[in-house]
TIMAR-112555 format. One line per field, with one value per residue: residue number from 0; residue in one letter; x, y, z of N, C-alpha, C in turn. Coordinates in steps of 0.2 Angstrom, whole numbers, plus 5000, padded with zeros to 4 digits. Example, Ala and Ser with C-alpha at 12.3 -4.5 7.8 and 13.67 -1.06 7.14 Angstrom:
2
i = 0 | 1
aa = A | S
nu = 5066 | 5064
nv = 4972 | 4989
nw = 5039 | 5035
cau = 5062 | 5068
cav = 4978 | 4995
caw = 5039 | 5036
cu = 5066 | 5064
cv = 4984 | 5000
cw = 5039 | 5039
***
This chain:
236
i = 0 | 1 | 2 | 3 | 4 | 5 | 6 | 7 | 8 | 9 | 10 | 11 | 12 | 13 | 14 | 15 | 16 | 17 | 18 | 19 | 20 | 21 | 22 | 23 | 24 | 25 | 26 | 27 | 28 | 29 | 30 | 31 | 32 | 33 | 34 | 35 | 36 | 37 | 38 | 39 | 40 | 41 | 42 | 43 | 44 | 45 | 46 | 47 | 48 | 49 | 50 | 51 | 52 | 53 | 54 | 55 | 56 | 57 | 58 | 59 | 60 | 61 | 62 | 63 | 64 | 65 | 66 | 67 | 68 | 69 | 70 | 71 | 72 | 73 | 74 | 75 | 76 | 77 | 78 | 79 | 80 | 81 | 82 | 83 | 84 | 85 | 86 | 87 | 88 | 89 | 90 | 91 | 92 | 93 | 94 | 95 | 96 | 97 | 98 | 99 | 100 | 101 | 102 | 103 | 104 | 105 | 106 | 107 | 108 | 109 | 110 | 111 | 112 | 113 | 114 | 115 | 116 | 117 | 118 | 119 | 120 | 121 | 122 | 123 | 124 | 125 | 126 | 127 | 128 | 129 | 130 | 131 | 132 | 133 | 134 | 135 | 136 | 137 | 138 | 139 | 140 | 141 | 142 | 143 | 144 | 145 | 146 | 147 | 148 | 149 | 150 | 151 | 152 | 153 | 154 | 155 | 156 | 157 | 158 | 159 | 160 | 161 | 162 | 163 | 164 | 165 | 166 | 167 | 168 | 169 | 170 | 171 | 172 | 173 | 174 | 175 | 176 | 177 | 178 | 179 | 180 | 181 | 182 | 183 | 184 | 185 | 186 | 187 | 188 | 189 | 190 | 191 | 192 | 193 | 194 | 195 | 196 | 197 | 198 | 199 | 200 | 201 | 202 | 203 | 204 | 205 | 206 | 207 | 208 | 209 | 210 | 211 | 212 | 213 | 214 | 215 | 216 | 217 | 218 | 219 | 220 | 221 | 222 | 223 | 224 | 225 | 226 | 227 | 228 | 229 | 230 | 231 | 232 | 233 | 234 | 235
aa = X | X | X | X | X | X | X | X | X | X | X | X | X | X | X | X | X | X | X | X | X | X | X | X | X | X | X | X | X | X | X | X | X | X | X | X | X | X | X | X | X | X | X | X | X | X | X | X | X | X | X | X | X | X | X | X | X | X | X | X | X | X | X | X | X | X | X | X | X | X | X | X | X | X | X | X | X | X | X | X | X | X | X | X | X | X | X | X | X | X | X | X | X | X | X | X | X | X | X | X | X | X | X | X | X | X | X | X | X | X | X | X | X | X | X | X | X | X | X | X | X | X | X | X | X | X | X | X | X | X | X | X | X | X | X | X | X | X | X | X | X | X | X | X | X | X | X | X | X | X | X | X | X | X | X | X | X | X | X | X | X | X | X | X | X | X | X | X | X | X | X | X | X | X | X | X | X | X | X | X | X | X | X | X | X | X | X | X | X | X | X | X | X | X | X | X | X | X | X | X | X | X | X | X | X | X | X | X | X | X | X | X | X | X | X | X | X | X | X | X | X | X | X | X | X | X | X | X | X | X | X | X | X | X | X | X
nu = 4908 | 4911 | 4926 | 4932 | 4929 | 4933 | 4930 | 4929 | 4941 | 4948 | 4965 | 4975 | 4991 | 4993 | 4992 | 4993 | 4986 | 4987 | 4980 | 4966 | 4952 | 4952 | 4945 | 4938 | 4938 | 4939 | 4936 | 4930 | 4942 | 4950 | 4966 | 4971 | 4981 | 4990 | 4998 | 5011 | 5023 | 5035 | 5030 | 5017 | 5005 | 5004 | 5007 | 5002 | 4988 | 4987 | 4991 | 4980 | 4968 | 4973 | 4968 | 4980 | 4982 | 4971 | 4956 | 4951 | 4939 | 4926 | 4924 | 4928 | 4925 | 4924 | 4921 | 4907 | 4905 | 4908 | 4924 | 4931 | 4932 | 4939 | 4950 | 4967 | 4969 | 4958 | 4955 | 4961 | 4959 | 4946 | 4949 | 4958 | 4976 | 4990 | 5005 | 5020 | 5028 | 5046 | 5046 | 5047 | 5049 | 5051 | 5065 | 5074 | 5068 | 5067 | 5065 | 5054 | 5048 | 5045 | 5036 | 5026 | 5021 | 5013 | 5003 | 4995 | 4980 | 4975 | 4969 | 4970 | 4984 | 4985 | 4982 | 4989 | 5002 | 5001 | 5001 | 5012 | 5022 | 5015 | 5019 | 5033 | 5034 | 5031 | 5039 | 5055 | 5067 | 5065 | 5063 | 5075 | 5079 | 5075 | 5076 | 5084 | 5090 | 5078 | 5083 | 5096 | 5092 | 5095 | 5088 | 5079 | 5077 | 5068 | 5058 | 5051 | 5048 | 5040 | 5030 | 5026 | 5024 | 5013 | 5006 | 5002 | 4990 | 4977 | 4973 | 4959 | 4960 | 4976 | 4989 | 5001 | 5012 | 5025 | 5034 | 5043 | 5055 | 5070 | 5075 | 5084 | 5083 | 5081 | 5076 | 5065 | 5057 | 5054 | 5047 | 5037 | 5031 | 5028 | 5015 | 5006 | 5006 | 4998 | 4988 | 4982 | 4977 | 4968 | 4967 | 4964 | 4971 | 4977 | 4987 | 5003 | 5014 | 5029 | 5037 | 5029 | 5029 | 5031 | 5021 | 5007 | 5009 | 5004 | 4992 | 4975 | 4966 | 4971 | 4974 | 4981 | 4988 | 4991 | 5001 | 4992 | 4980 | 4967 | 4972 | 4971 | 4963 | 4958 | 4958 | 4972 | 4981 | 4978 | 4980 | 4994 | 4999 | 4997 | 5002 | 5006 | 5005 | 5017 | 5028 | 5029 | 5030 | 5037 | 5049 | 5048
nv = 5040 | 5024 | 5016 | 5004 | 4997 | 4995 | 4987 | 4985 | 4977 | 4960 | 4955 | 4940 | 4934 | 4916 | 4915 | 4929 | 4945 | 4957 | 4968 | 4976 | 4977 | 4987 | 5002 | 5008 | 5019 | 5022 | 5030 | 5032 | 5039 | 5044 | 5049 | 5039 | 5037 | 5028 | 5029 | 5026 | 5018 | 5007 | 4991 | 4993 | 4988 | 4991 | 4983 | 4970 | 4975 | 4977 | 4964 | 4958 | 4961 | 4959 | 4947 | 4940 | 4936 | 4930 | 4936 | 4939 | 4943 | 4955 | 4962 | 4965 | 4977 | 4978 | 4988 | 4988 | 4974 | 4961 | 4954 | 4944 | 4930 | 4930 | 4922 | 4930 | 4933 | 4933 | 4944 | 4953 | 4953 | 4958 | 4971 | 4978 | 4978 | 4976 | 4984 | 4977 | 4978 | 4979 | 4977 | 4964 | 4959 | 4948 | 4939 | 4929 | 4933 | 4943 | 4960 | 4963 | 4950 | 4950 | 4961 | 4954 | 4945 | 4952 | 4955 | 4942 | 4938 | 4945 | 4941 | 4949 | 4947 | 4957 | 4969 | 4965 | 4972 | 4983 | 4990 | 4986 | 4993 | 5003 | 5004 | 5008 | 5018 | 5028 | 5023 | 5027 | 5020 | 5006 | 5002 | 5002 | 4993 | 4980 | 4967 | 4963 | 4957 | 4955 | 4955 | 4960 | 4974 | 4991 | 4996 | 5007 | 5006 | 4993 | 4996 | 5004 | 4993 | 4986 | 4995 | 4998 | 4981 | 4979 | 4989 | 4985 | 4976 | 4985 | 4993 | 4999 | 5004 | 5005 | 4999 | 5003 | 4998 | 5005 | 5012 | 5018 | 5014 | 5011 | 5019 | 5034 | 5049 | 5058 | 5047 | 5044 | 5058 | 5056 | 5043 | 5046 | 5057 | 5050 | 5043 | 5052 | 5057 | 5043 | 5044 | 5055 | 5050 | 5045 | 5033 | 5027 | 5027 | 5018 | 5020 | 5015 | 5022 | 5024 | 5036 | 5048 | 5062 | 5064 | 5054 | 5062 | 5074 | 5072 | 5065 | 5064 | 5060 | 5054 | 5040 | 5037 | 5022 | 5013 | 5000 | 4991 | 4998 | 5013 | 5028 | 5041 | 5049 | 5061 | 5075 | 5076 | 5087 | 5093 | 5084 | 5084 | 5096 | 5096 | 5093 | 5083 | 5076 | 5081 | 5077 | 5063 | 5058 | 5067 | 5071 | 5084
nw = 4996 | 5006 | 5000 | 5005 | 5021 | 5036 | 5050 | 5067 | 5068 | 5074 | 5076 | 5078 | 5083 | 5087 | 5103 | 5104 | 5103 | 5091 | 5084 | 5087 | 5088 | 5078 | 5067 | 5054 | 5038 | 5021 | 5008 | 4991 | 4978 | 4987 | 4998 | 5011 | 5027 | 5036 | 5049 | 5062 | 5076 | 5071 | 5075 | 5078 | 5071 | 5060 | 5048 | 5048 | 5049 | 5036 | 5028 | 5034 | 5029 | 5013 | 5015 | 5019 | 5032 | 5044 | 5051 | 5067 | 5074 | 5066 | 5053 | 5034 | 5022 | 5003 | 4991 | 4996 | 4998 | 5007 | 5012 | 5019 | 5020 | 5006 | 4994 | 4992 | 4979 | 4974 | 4979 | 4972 | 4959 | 4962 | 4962 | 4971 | 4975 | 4983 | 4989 | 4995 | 5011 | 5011 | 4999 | 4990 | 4978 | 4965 | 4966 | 4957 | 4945 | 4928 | 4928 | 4917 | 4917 | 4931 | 4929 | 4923 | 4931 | 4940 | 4931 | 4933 | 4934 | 4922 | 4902 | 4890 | 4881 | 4873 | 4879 | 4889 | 4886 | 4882 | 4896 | 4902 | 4894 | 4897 | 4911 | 4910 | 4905 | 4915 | 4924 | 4917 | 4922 | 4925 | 4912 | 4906 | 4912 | 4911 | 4905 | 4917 | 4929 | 4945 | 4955 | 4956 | 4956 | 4964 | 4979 | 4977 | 4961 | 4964 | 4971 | 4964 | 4954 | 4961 | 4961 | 4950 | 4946 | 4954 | 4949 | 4936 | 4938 | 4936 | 4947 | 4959 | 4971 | 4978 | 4989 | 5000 | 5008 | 5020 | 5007 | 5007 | 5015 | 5017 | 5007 | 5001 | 5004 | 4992 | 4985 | 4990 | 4992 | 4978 | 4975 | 4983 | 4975 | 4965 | 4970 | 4971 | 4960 | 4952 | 4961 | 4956 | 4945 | 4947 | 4955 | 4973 | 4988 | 5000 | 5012 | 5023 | 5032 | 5040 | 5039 | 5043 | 5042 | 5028 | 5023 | 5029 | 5023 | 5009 | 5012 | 5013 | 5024 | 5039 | 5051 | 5068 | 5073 | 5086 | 5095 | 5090 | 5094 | 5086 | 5090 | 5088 | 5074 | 5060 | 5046 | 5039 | 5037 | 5047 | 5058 | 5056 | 5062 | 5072 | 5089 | 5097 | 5089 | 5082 | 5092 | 5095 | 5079 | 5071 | 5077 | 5083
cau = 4907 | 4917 | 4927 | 4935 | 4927 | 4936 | 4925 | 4931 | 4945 | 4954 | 4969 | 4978 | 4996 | 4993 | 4986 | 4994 | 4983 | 4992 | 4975 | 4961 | 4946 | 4950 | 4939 | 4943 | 4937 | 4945 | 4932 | 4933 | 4947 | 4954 | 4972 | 4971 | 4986 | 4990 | 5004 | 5014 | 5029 | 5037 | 5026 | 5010 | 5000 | 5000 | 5007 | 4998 | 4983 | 4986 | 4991 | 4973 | 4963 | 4971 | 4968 | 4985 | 4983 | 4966 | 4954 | 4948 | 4934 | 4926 | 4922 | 4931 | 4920 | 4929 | 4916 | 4901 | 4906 | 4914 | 4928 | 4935 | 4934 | 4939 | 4955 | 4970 | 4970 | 4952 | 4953 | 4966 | 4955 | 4939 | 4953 | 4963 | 4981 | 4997 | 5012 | 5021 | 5032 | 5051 | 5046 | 5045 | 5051 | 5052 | 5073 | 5077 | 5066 | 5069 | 5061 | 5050 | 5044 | 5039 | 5029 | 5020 | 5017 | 5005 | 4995 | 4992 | 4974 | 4972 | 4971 | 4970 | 4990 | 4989 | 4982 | 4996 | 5006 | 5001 | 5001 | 5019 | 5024 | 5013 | 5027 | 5039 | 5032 | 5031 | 5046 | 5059 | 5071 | 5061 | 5062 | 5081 | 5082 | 5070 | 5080 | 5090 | 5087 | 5077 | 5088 | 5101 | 5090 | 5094 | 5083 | 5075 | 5072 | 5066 | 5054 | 5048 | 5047 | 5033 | 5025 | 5025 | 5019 | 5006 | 5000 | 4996 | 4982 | 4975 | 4970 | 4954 | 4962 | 4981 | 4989 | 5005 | 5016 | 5031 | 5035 | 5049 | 5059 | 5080 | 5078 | 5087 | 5080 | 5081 | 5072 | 5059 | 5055 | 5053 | 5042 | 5029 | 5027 | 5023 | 5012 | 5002 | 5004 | 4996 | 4981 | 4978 | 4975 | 4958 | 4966 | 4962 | 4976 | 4979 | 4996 | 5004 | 5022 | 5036 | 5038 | 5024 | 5029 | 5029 | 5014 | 5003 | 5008 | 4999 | 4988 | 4968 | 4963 | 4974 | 4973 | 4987 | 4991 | 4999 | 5002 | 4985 | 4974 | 4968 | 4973 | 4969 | 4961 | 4958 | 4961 | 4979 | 4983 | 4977 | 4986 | 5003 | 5000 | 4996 | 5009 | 5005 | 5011 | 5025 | 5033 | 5029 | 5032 | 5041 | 5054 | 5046
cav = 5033 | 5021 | 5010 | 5000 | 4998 | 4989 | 4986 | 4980 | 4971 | 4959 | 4948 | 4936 | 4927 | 4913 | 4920 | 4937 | 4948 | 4962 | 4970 | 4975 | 4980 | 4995 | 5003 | 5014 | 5019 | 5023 | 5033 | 5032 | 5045 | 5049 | 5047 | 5039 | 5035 | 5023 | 5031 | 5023 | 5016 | 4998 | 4987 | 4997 | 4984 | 4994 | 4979 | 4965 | 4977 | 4978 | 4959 | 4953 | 4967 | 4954 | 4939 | 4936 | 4935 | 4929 | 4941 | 4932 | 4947 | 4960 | 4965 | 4969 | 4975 | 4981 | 4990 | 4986 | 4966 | 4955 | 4951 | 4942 | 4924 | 4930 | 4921 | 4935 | 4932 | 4934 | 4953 | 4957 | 4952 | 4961 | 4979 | 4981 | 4978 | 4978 | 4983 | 4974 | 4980 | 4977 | 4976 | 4960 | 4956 | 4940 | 4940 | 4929 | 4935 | 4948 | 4966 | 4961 | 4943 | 4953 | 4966 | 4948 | 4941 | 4960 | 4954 | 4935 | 4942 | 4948 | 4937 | 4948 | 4950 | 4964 | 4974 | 4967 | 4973 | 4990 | 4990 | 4986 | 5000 | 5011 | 5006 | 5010 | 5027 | 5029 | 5023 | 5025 | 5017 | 4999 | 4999 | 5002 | 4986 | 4977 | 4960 | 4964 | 4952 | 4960 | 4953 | 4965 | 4982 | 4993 | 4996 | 5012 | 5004 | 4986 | 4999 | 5006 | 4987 | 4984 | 4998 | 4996 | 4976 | 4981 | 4996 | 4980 | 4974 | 4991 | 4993 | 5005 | 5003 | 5004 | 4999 | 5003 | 4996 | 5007 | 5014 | 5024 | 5010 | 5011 | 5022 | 5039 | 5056 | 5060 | 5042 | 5045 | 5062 | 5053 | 5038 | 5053 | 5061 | 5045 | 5042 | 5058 | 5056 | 5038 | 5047 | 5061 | 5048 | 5042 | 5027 | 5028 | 5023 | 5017 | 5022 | 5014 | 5022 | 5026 | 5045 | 5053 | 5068 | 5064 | 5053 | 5068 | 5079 | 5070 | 5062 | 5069 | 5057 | 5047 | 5037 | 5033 | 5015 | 5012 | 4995 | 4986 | 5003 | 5019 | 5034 | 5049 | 5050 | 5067 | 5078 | 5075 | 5092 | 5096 | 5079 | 5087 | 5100 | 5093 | 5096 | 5077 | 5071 | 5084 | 5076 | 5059 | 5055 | 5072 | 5075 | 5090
caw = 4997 | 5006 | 4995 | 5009 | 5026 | 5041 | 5056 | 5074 | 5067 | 5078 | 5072 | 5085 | 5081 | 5093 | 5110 | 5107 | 5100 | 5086 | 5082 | 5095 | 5087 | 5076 | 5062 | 5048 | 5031 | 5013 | 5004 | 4983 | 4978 | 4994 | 4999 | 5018 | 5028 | 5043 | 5054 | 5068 | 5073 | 5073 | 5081 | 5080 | 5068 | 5053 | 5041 | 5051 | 5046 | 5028 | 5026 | 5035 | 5022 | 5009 | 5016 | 5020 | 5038 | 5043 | 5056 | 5071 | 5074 | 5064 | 5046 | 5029 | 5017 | 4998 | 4985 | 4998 | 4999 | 5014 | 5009 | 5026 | 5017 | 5001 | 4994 | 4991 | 4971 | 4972 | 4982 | 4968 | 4952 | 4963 | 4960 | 4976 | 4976 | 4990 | 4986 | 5001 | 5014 | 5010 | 4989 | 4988 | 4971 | 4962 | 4963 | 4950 | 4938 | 4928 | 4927 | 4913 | 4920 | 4938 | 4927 | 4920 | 4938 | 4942 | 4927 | 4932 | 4932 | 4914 | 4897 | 4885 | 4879 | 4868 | 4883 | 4893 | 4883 | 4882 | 4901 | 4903 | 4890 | 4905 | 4918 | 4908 | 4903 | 4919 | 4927 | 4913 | 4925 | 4923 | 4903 | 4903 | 4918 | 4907 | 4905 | 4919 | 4936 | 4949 | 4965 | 4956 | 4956 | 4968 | 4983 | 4974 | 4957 | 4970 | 4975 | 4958 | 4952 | 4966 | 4962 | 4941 | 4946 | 4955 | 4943 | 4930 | 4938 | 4939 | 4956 | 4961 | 4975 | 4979 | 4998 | 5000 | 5014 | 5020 | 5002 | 5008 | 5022 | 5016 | 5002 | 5003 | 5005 | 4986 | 4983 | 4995 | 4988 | 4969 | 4975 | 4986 | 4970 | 4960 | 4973 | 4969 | 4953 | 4953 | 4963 | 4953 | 4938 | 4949 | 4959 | 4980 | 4989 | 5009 | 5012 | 5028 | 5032 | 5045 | 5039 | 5045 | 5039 | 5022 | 5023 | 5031 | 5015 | 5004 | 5011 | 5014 | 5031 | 5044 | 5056 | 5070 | 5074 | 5091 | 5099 | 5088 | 5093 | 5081 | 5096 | 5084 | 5069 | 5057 | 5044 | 5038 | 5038 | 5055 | 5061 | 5053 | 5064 | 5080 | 5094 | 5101 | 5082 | 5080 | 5096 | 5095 | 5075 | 5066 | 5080 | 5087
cu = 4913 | 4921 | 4930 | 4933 | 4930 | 4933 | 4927 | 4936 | 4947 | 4958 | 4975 | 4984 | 4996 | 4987 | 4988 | 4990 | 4986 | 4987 | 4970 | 4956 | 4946 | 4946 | 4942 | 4937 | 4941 | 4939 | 4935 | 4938 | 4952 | 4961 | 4972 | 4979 | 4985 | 4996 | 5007 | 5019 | 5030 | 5032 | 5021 | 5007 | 4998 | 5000 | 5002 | 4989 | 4981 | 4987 | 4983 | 4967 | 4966 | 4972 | 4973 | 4986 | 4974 | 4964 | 4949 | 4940 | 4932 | 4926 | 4928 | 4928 | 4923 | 4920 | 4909 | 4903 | 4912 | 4917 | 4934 | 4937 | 4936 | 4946 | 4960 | 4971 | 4963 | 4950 | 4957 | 4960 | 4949 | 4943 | 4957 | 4968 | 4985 | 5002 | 5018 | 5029 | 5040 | 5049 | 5043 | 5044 | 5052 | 5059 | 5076 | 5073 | 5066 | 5064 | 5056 | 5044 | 5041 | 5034 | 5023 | 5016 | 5014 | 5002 | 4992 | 4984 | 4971 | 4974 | 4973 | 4980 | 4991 | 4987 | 4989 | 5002 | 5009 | 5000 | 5009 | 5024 | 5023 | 5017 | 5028 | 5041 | 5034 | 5038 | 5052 | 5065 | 5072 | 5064 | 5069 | 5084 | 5080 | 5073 | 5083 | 5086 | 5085 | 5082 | 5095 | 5099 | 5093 | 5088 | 5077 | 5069 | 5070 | 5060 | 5049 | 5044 | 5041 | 5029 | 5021 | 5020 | 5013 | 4999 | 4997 | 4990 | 4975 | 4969 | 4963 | 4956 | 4969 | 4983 | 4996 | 5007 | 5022 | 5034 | 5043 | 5055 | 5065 | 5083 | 5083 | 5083 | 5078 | 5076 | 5065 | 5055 | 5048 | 5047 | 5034 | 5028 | 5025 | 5017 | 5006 | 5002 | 4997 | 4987 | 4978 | 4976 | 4968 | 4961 | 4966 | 4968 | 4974 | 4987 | 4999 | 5012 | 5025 | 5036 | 5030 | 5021 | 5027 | 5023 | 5008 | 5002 | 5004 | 4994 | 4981 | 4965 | 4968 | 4971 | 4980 | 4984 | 4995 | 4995 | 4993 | 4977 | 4974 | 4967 | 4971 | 4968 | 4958 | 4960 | 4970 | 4983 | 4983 | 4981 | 4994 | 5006 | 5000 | 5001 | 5009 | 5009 | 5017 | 5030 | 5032 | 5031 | 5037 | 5044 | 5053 | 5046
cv = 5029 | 5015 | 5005 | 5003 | 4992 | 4992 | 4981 | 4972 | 4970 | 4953 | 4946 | 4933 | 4924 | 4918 | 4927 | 4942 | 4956 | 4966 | 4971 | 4979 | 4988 | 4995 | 5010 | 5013 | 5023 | 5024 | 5033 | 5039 | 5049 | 5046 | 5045 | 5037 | 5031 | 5024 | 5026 | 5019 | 5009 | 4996 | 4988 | 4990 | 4987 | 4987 | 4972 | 4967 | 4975 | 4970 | 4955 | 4959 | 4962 | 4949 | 4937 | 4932 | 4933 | 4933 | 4938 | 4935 | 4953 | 4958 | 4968 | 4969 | 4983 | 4982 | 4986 | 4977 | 4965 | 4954 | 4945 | 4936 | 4924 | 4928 | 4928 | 4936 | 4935 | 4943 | 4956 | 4957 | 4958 | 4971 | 4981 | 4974 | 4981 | 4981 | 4982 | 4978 | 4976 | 4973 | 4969 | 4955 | 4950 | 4941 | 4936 | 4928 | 4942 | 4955 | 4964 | 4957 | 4945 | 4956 | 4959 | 4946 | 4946 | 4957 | 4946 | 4934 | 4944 | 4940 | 4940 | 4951 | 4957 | 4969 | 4974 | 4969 | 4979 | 4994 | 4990 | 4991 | 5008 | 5013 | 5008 | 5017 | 5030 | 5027 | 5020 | 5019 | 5010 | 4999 | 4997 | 4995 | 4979 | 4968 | 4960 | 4960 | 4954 | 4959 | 4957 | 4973 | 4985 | 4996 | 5001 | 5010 | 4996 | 4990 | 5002 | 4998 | 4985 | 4987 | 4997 | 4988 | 4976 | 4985 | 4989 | 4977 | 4979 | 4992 | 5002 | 5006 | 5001 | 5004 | 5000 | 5002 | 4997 | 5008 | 5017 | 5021 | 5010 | 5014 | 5028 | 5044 | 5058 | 5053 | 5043 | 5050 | 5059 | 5047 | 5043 | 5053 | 5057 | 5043 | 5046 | 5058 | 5050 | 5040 | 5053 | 5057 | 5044 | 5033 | 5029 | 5024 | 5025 | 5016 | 5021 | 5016 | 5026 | 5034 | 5047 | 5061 | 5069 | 5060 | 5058 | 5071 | 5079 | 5067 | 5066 | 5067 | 5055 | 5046 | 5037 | 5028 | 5014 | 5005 | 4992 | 4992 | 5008 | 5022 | 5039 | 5046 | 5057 | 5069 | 5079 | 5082 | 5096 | 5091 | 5082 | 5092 | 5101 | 5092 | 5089 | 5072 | 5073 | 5079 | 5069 | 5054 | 5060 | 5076 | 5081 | 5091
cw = 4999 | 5003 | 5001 | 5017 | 5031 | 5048 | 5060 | 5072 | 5073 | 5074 | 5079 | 5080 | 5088 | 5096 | 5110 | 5102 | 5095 | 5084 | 5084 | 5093 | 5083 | 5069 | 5060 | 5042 | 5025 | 5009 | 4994 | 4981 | 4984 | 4992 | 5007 | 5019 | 5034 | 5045 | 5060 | 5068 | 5072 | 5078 | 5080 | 5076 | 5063 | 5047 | 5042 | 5048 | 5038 | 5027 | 5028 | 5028 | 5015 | 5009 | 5019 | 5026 | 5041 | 5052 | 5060 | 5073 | 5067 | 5056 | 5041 | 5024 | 5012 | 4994 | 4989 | 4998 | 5003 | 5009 | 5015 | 5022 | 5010 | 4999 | 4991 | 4982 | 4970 | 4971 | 4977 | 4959 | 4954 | 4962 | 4966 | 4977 | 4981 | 4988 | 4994 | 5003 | 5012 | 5002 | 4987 | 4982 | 4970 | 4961 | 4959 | 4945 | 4934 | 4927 | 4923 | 4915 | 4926 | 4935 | 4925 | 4923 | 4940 | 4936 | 4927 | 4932 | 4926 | 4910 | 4891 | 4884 | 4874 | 4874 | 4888 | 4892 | 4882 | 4889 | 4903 | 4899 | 4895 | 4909 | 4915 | 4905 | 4910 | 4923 | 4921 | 4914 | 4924 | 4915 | 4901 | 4906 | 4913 | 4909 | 4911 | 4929 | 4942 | 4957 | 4964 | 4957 | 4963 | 4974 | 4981 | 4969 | 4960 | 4968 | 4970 | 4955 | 4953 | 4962 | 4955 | 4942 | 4949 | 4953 | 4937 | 4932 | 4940 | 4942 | 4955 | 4968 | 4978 | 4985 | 4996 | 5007 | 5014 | 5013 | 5002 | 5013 | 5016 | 5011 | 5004 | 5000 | 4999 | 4984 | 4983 | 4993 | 4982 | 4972 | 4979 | 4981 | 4965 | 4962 | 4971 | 4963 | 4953 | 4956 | 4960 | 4946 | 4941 | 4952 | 4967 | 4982 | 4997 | 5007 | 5020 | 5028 | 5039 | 5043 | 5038 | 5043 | 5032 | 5020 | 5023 | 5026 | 5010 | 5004 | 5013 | 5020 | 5035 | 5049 | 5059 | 5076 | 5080 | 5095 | 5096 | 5090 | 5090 | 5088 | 5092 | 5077 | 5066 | 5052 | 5043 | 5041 | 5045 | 5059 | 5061 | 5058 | 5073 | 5084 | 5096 | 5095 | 5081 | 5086 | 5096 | 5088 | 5071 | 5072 | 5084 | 5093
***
């Protein structure tokens, strides 16, 4: 079934259009991805999915409901959550107070509480920063931070944008296999990113994104292996 349905999107800044009618879905459990390079219209996609950017044509419909007019706090309470391209961190606040700001959606404190002990289980990295000011992290634990604020409002549905932009190879690795972890605990993720390569690994559908159109769509694993993707995003 599909938990997130995008139909004949268009989204315009101004008269230039960024968006030209594509269509996609993100079935409950799966892993999708959204491939393509600079420019293609992957993040402009994920920002109008929650609201951020408003869509001039076409449908967005989360757990069977429109969501086109739905404010973006709202699409976060209904279980899908961003984790926004370039992290996005609250910088002077500290590790802690960001995990706070992923749960402005809950009341009850004692669950928040055993929520933020999750990250931390989760990324030990976070517990040790804990008091320590996010605009100091480095771009790795930035990157974990997002990922931890965004696990509090726990998403049925997680997006990730560019997950893997200026880390290093050994980061990059370590944030994939959260990823998969994160998915084998039963959350469904849209995964838009620049490495293709590692993208494809994990993921169970893509789509690729060029200049505001989906050009191929498929089985992940058969995309990985398609001589038009080796040569166009994995060097081949």
């Amino acid at each position: 079934m599909a938990l997130l349905e995008v139909k004949n999107l268009e989204v315009y800044y101004g008269v230039i259009q960024a968006i030209k009618g594509i269509s996609f879905e993100v079935n409950e459990g799966e892993i999708v991805t959204l491939i393509g390079s600079n420019g293609a219209g992957k993040t402009t996609t994920m920002q109008s999915i929650m609201g951020l950017i408003p869509a001039k044509h076409g449908e967005i419909i989360y757990d069977g409901v429109p969501i086109n007019k739905v404010p973006s706090h709202k699409i976060v309470q209904m279980g899908m959550t961003q984790v926004p391209e370039g992290r996005r961190v609250f910088q002077e606040l500290t590790v802690f107070d960001n995990l706070l700001m992923g749960a402005y959606t809950k009341k009850d404190n004692k669950k928040i509480k055993e929520d933020i002990e999750s990250v931390y289980d989760r990324f030990p990295r976070l517990k040790e920063r804990k008091n320590q000011i996010a605009g100091t992290l480095s771009g790795g634990e930035q990157q974990m931070l997002a990922m931890g604020r965004a696990l509090m409002s726990h998403p049925r549905l997680l997006m990730l944008d560019e997950p893997s932009m200026g880390l290093s190879p050994l980061l990059v690795d370590q944030v994939f296999s959260i990823i998969k972890d994160i998915h084998k605990e039963g959350t469904t993720i849209l995964l838009v990113e620049q490495n293709a390569g590692k993208a494809l690994a994990i993921a169970d559908r893509a789509y690729v994104l060029e200049t505001g159109n989906i050009t191929m769509t498929g089985e992940a694993g058969t995309l990985l292996n398609d001589d038009r993707i080796k040569k166009a995003y994995l060097g081949g």
